[in-house]
N, C-alpha and C positions, 0 to 999 in steps of 0.2 A: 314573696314568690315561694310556691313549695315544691320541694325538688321530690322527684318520682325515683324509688329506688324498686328497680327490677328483679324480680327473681326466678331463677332458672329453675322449669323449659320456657316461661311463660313470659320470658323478655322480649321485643320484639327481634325481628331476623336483623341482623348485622350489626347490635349493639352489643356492647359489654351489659353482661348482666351482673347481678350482684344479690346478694341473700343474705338477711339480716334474721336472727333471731331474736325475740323482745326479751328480756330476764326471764318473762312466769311462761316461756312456752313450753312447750313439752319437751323439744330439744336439749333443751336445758336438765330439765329433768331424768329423761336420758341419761346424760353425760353424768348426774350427780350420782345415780343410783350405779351406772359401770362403776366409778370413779369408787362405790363405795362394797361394791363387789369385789373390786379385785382386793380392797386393802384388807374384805373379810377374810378372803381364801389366801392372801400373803400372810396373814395373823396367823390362821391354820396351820400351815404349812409349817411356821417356824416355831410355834409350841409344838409341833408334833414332833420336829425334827432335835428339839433343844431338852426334850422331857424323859429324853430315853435313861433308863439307868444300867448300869454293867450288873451282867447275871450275880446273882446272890446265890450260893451253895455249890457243893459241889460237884464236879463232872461224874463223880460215881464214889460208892461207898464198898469200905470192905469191911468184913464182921466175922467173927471167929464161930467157927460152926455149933459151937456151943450155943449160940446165942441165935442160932438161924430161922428157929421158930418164931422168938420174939420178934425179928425183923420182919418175916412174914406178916405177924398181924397187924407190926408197927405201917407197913407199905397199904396193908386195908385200911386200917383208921386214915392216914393220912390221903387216901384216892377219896373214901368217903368223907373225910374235911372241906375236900374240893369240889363235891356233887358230883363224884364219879362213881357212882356204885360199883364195884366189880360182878363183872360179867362172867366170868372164867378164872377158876383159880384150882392149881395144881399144886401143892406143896413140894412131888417128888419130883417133876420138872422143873420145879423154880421160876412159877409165868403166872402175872396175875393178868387180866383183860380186861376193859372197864368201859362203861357204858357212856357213850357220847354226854360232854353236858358243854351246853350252848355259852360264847363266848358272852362276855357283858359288853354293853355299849356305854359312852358316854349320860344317856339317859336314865341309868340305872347303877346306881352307887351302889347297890346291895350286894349287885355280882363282881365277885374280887377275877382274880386272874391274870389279870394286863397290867404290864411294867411299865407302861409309858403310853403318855397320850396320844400317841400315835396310832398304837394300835387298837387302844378303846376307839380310835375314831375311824379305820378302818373295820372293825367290830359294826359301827354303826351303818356305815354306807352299803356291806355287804353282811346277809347272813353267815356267819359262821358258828362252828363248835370245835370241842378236843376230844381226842379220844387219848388214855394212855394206856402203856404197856411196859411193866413193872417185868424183868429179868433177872433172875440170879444165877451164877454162874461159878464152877471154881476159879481161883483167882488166877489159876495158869493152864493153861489149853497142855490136853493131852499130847500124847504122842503113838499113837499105833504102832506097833511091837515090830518093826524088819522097815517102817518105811519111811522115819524121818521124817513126816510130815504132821505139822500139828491139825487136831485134829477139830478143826474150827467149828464146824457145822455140829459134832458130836452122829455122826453116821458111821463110825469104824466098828462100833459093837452095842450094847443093848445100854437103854436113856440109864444113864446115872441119876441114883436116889438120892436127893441131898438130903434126905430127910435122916440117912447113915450114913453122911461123909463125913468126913473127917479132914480138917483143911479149913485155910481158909477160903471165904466164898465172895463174890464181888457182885451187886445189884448195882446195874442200870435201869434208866428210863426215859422211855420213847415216846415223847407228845407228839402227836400228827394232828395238825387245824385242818379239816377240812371244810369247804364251802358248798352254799346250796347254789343250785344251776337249775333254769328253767328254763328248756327249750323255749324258743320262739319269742323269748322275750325280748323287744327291742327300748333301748334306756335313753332316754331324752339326753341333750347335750347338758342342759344345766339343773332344770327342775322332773321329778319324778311325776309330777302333774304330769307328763307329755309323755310320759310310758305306753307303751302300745304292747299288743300281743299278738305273732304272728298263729294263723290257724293251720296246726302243722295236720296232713291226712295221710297215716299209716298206708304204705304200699301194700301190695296184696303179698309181693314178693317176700316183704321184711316188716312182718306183722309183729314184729318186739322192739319197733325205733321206739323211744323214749319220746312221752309226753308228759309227763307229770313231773314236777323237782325232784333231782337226785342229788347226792355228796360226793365230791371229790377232790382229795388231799391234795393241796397246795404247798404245804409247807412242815417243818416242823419247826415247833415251839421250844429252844433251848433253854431262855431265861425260867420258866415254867418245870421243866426237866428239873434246872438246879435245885428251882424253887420245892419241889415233892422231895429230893430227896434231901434236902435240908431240916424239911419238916419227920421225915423220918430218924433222920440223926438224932434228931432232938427229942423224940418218941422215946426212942432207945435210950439215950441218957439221962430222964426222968425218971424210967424204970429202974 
């Protein structure tokens, strides 16, 4: 005798029904591929999270003014080390500004930059880049003459020359990641295949809304910071 097992909707009305998968159905298949999704993105997660390394170099450098020119070109070689060309550079202000260079991804060994697999792999899922900004500074904030207040900004009297100070001077540096953004874009839940793109039409009112990909700063990069000016130290103590 062969016993009939039912499977719901298709059971008759007032019976227990019942649903059996065979091994090679597709259910199964299903279940093997989540099954072996999640353990990708649980692998992910915990090299990303287990790879990270504490910043290398240090939080900022001080150099005897004697020496402040070298440091200057020591801060160019080392921004151009990193495929940052300088963009802007002032000797008697003490600011160098450097020209965006694109984060590396996982896919791409050749581009250095990232401390940890975490963020080559954030690198990967989203565009980004760096931009930095190279400061030197005397190593002790002014005081304007009657008012006791330091004088942080340097607005109390005319830009000091470092190029004739005398003193010592203190360089920092400013990495900002910024990321690209493109309106209307809508991002699948698991695969990019399913990316859609919404069709954004300029008001008549507000004929400069954004349609095309722009950048904007997320974050700043500190391990990266240590990382330039460690490579500057070391510029200077070769010399």
């Amino acid at each position: 005798m062969m016993a009939t097992i039912w499977s719901a909707p298709y059971g008759p009305p007032g019976r227990h029904s019942l649903s059996y998968d065979p091994p090679n159905s597709s259910g199964g298949s299903e279940r093997t591929y989540s099954m072996f999704r999640l353990a990708f993105i649980t692998t992910c997660c915990v090299l990303a999270t287990g790879c990270a390394k504490p910043p290398q170099g240090p939080a900022f450098l001080t150099i005897e003014s004697a020496r402040y020119r070298e440091a200057f070109d020591a801060a160019m070689a080392a921004s151009r080390a990193n495929d940052m060309s300088p963009s802007l550079r002032d000797r008697r202000l003490g600011v160098i500004d450097t020209e965006p260079s694109i984060a590396g991804t996982v896919i791409e060994p050749w581009r250095s930059g990232d401390d940890s697999l975490g963020q080559a792999w954030e690198n990967t899922l989203v565009f980004q880049r760096r931009r930095a900004r190279f400061e030197f500074s005397p190593a002790s904030f002014r005081e304007p003459q009657g008012t006791g207040v330091p004088d942080v900004l340097g607005v109390a009297g005319p830009p000091l020359d470092l190029t004739a100070y005398d003193g010592a001077v203190e360089l920092r540096v400013s990495v900002v990641v910024e990321r690209s953004f493109t309106p209307g874009i809508r991002r699948d839940t698991w695969s990019r295949a399913g990316m859609t793109m919404a069709v954004i039409r300029r008001p008549v009112s507000s004929p400069d809304t954004p349609t095309k990909p722009f950048w904007t700063p997320v974050t700043r990069d500190t391990a990266f910071e240590r990382r330039l000016l460690a490579e500057v130290a070391g510029r200077l103590g070769a010399e």
